[in-house]
N, C-alpha and C positions, 0 to 999 in steps of 0.2 A: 247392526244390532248385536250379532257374538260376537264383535268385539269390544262389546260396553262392557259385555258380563264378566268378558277378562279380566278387562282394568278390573273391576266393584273387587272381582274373587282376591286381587293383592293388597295385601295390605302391608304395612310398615313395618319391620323387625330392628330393634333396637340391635344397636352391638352386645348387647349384654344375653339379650335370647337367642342370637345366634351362637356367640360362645357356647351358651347351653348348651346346642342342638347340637354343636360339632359335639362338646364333652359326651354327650347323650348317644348319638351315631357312635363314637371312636370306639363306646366304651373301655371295660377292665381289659390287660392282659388275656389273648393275643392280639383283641383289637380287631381292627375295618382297614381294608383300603383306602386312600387317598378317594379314589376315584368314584366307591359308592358313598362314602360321604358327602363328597360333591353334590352327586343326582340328588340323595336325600334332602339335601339341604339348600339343595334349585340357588345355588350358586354358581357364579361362574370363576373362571380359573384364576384370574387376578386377584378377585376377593378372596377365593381360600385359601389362596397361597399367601395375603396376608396376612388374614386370621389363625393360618399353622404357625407362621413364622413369631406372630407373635403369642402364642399360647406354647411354643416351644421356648423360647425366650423365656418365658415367666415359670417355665416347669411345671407349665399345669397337663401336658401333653407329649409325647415322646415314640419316636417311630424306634421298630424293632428293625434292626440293619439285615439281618437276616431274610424273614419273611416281608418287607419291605411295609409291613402294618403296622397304623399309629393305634394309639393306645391312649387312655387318660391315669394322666401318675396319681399319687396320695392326693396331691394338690391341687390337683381338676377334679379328684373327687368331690373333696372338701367343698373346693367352690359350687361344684351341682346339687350337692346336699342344703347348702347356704341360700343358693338360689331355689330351688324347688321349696326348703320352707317358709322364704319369704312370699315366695307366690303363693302357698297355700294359706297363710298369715292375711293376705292381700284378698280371699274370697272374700 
């Protein structure tokens, strides 16, 4: 029986709301860890390493060499901005 209520509590996350969520988690300058991204985002390590790999690719996201924390650039802004008001559009 608790592990009915598991499955019911997951539900589906499109590529496009997890995108968010990473932009959402990484946010501004200086940024998140890799790694509580991750937790936050109940992913596991193959997924987020595709999902960096490709939102670094596209410059929407960008890790600081330094303190080893990604960040979301102009351009992960713009698209969480885009996305939050189409969801709000979408109430």
């Amino acid at each position: 029986m608790n592990s009915q209520l598991l499955v019911l509590k997951k539900k589906y996350r499109d590529r496009t709301f997890l995108i968010a969520q990473i932009l959402e988690y990484a946010g501004p300058f200086p940024g998140e860890y890799k790694t509580k991204i991750l937790m936050k985002t109940e992913m596991n390590h193959t997924q987020i390493q595709r999902f960096f790999k490709y939102l670094e690719d596209n410059g929407m996201l960008r890790q600081d060499h330094d303190s080893k924390r990604w960040f979301r650039t102009t351009k992960g802004e713009s698209f969480l901005d885009v996305y939050n008001k189409m969801k709000e559009d979408l109430k």
